[in-house]
N, C-alpha and C positions, 0 to 999 in steps of 0.2 A: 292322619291315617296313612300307615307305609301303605306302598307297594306289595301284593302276594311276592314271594320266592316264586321261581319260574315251575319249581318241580311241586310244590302244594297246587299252584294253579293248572299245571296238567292235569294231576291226581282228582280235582275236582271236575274236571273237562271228561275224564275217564267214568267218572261217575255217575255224570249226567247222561255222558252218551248209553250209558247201561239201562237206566232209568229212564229214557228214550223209548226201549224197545217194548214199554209194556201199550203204549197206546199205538203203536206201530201195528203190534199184535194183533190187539184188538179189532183193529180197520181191517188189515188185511184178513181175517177170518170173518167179518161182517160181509165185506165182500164178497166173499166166497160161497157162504150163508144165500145172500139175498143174489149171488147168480144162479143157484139152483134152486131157485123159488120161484113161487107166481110174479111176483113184482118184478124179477130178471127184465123187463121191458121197459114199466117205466124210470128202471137208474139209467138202463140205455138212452132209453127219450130225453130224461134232464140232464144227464152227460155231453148229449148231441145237442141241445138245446143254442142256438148262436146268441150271444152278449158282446157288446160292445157301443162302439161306433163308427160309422162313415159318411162320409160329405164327398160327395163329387170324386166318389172313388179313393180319397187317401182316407186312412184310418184304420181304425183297428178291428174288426168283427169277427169272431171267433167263435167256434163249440167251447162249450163248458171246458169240456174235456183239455183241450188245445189251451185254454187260460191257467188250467194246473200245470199240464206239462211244460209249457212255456212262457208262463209268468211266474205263478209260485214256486218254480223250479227253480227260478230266477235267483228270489230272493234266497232260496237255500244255500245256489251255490256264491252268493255272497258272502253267507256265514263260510261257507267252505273255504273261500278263499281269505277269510279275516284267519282263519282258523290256522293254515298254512303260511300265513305270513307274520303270525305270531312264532310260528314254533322255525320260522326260518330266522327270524330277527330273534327270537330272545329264549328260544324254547328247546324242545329235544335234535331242533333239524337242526341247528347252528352249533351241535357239539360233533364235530369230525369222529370222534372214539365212540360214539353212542349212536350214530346215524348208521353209519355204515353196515351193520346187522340188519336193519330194518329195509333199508335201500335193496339189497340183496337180494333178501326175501320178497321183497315188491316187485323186484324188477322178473325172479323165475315165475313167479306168480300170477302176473300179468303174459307173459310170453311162452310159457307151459301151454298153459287153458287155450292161448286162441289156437297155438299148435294141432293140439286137440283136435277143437270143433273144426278146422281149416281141413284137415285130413280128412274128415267125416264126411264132409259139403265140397270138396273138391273139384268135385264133377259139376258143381252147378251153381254157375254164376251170382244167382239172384241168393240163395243161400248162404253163401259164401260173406255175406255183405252182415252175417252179423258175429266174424269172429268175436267180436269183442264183447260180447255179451257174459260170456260165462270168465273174462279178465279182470270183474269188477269186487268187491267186498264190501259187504254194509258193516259200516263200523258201529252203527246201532245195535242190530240185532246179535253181533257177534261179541262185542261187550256184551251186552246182555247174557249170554249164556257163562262168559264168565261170570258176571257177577252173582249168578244161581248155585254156580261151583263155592264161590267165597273165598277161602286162605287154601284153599287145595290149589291154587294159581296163584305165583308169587306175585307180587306188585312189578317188578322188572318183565314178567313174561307180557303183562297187563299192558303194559308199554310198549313192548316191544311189538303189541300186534298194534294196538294205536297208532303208532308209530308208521307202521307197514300201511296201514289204511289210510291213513293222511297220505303217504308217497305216492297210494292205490287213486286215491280221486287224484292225485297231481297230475298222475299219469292218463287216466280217465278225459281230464280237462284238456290235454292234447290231443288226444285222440277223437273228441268230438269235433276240433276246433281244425283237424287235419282230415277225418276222414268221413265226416257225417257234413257234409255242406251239401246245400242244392246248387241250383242257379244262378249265379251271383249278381247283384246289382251294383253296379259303380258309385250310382250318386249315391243309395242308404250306404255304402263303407266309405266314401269320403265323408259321409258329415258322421259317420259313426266316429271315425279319425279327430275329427274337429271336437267333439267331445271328448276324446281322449288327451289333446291336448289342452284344452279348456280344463280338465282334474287335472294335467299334470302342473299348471298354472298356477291354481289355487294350493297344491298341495306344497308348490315352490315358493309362494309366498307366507307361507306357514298359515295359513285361514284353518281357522281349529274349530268353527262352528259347522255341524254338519247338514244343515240343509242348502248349502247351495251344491254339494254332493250327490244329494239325493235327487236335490232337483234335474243335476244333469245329469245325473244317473237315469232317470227314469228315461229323458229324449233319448238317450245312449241305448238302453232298452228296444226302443220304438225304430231305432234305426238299425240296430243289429236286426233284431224281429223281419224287418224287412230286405235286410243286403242279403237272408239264404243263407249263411251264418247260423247256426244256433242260437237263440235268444238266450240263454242260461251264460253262456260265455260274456254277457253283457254285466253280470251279477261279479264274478273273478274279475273283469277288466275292474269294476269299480274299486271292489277292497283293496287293488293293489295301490290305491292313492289316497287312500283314507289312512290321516293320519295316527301311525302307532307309537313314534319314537318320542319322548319325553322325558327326562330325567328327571328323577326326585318326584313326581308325581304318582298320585296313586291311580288304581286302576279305575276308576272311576271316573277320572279327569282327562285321560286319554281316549279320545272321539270313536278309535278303532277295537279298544277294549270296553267299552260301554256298549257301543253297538252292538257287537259279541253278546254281550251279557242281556241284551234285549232281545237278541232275535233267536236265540239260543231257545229257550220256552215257547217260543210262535212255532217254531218248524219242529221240536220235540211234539208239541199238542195238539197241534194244527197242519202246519205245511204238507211233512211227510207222513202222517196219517190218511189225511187227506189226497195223497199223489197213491198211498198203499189203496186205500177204498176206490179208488177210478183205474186202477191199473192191474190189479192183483184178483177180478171176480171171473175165476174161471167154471164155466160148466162142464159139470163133470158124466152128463149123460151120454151116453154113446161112448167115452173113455174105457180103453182095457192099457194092460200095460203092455198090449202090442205098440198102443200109439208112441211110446216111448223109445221105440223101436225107428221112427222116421230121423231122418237125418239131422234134421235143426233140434226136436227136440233132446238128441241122444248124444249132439254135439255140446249141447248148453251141460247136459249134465256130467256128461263125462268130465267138461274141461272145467266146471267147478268142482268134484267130487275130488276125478281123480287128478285134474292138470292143477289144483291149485297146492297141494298138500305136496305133490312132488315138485315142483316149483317153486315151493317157499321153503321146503325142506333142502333142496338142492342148492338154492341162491344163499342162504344162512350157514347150513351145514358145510359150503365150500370153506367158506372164511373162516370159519370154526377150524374147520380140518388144519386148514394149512396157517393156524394161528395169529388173523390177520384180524380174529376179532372172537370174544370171548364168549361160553354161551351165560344168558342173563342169568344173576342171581336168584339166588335158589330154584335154579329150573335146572332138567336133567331130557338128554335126549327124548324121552318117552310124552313129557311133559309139553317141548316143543314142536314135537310131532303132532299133538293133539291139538295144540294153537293153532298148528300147518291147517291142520284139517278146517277148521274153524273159520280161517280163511274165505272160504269155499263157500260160506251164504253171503251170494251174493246180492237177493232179492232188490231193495229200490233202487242201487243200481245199475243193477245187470237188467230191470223189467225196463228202468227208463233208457239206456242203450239200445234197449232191443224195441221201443215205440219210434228210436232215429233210425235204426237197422232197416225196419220193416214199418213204413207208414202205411200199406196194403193189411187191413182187417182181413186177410185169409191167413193172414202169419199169425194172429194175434195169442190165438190157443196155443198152436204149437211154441211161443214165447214162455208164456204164462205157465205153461207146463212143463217145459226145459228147468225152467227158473226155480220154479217152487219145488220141484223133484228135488233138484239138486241140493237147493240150499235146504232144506228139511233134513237130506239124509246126509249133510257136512253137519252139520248143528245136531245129531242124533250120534251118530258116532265119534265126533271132535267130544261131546259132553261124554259120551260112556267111557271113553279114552282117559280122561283127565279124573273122571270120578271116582272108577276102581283103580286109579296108579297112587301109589302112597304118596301121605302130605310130606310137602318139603319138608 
């Protein structure tokens, strides 16, 4: 059995992610559902609910809630970062002529939007602390609106936002990792450290079996969790040692494209369904669209509506302009422009930024409403954009 070509193995990565957004959906409209209803308490009760364990004070004991955010977030952002260090080693990131458009657009995209919300909240410190929130893109739900469109979005545009969305969490995973820290603990980041070089160890010895990976992935986990760190950064550290490179093998036989291919269906069906129904149930009683009107939520939506589309338009359009990079096949300004916009639903994770932004539940609405505003009305207009402009 060959190896996929690297560009059929995208094409199917694009597919899935589109086919992602339908139970994505689902959760987060349940959610939504069952917070303006009677049972609105008890999701909150078994949300809150603590699980785990501890002995003599170490250990793990958490809300419900806190074990999605920060464990099955975990494992997502593992996928995320298999996902990125495929397309850096063998995929669209490791072509210089083909990256470079996408880069662009990621980088206005991301520095537009906080611009944004930063102007908005300016005045006030505690606010201030979630530009990054409306900086993000779900590459889910924004495939997904392509793939609703069909051949009216050429396969290069497809790409090229993909593209932009892989850069968008690369950038994301920094940003957590630089400006979302508590407290720091020494000893959980030396022995986080100690794990780090224990994968880099194994993965220098060429060990192609993946449970001793896992195994020390999980301690890695439990020690980031605890050094104030973000625990989801412990998911990237790992894939970046799990072995990808192989010759002549097929995808099957490579530890770091297997794992992909496994965990790929868990967080499509499960993970981020699952993070959208505990994150995404906002009540909508006492809501006008004054509320819309306060600073964090009018900063989130601004800076995804309007800061991503001029931002992705502007970072692309430059290189374009001054012929430093070409626009994708069969797209056409108008066409890119509507991707631009598309950008801009930001939902899982611009909500889960903004649960690091704001650990204080009096932010929680004005989050949740920022969020969904915005990315509703990118995703409404990006589709009517792209539907009435003629097929390639």
């Amino acid at each position: 059995m060959a190896a996929h070509p690297p560009t059929n193995r995208f094409k199917a990565f694009i597919d899935s992610e589109a086919a992602s957004a339908l139970p994505l959906l689902a959760a987060a409209i349940l959610a939504l559902v069952l917070a303006n209803s009677p049972l609105r308490e008890a999701v909150q009760a078994l949300l809150g609910t603590k699980v785990g364990y501890e002995l003599q004070g170490f250990g793990v004991y958490k809300p419900l809630l806190l074990w999605i955010n920060d464990g099955l977030m975990a494992v997502f952002f593992l996928l995320v970062g298999l996902e990125i260090k495929r397309e850096v080693v063998e995929g669209e990131l490791s072509r210089p002529s083909q990256v470079a458009l996408p880069i662009a657009g990621a980088v206005g995209g991301m520095v537009v939007p906080a611009a944004i919300y930063a102007a908005l909240n300016w005045s006030d410190p505690v606010a201030l602390r979630g530009w990054a929130i409306p900086a993000a893109t779900d590459i889910a739900f924004s495939l997904g609106v392509l793939a609703a469109l069909g051949s009216r979005v050429p396969l290069a545009l497809k790409v090229f936002l993909t593209t932009l969305a892989i850069v968008d969490d690369l950038g994301a995973i920094l940003v957590i990792a630089v400006f979302y820290t508590s407290d720091l603990s020494m000893l959980s980041i030396v022995a986080a450290a100690f794990c780090l070089l224990v994968l880099a160890g194994l993965n220098r010895l060429g060990i192609r079996r993946l449970a001793p990976y896992i195994l020390i992935g999980a301690v890695l986990w439990v020690a980031v969790l605890k050094s104030g760190v973000h625990a989801t950064l412990a998911g990237v550290a790992l894939a970046m040692f799990i072995p990808l490179k192989s010759a002549g093998e097929a995808d099957g036989a490579r530890p770091a494209i297997w794992l992909e291919h496994v965990l790929k269906p868990w967080s499509a069906w499960f993970i981020m369904p699952v993070f959208a129904f505990a994150n995404a149930g906002l009540p909508l009683a006492g809501l006008s669209l004054s509320a819309l009107a306060a600073p964090i939520p009018l900063g989130i939506l601004a800076g995804l509506f309007i800061g991503k589309q001029v931002g992705i338009v502007l970072g692309a359009g430059l290189l374009i302009a001054l012929g430093l990079a070409s626009m994708p096949a069969g797209g056409s300004w108008r066409s890119l422009y509507g991707v631009s916009i598309l950008g801009g639903i930001g939902f899982t994770m611009s909500l889960f930024i903004g649960t690091l932004a704001f650990p204080d539940p009096q932010f929680e609405s004005q989050v949740r409403l920022g969020v969904l505003a915005g990315s509703l009305l990118s995703a409404i207009v990006g589709y009517l954009i792209l539907r009435l402009g003629p097929r390639p």
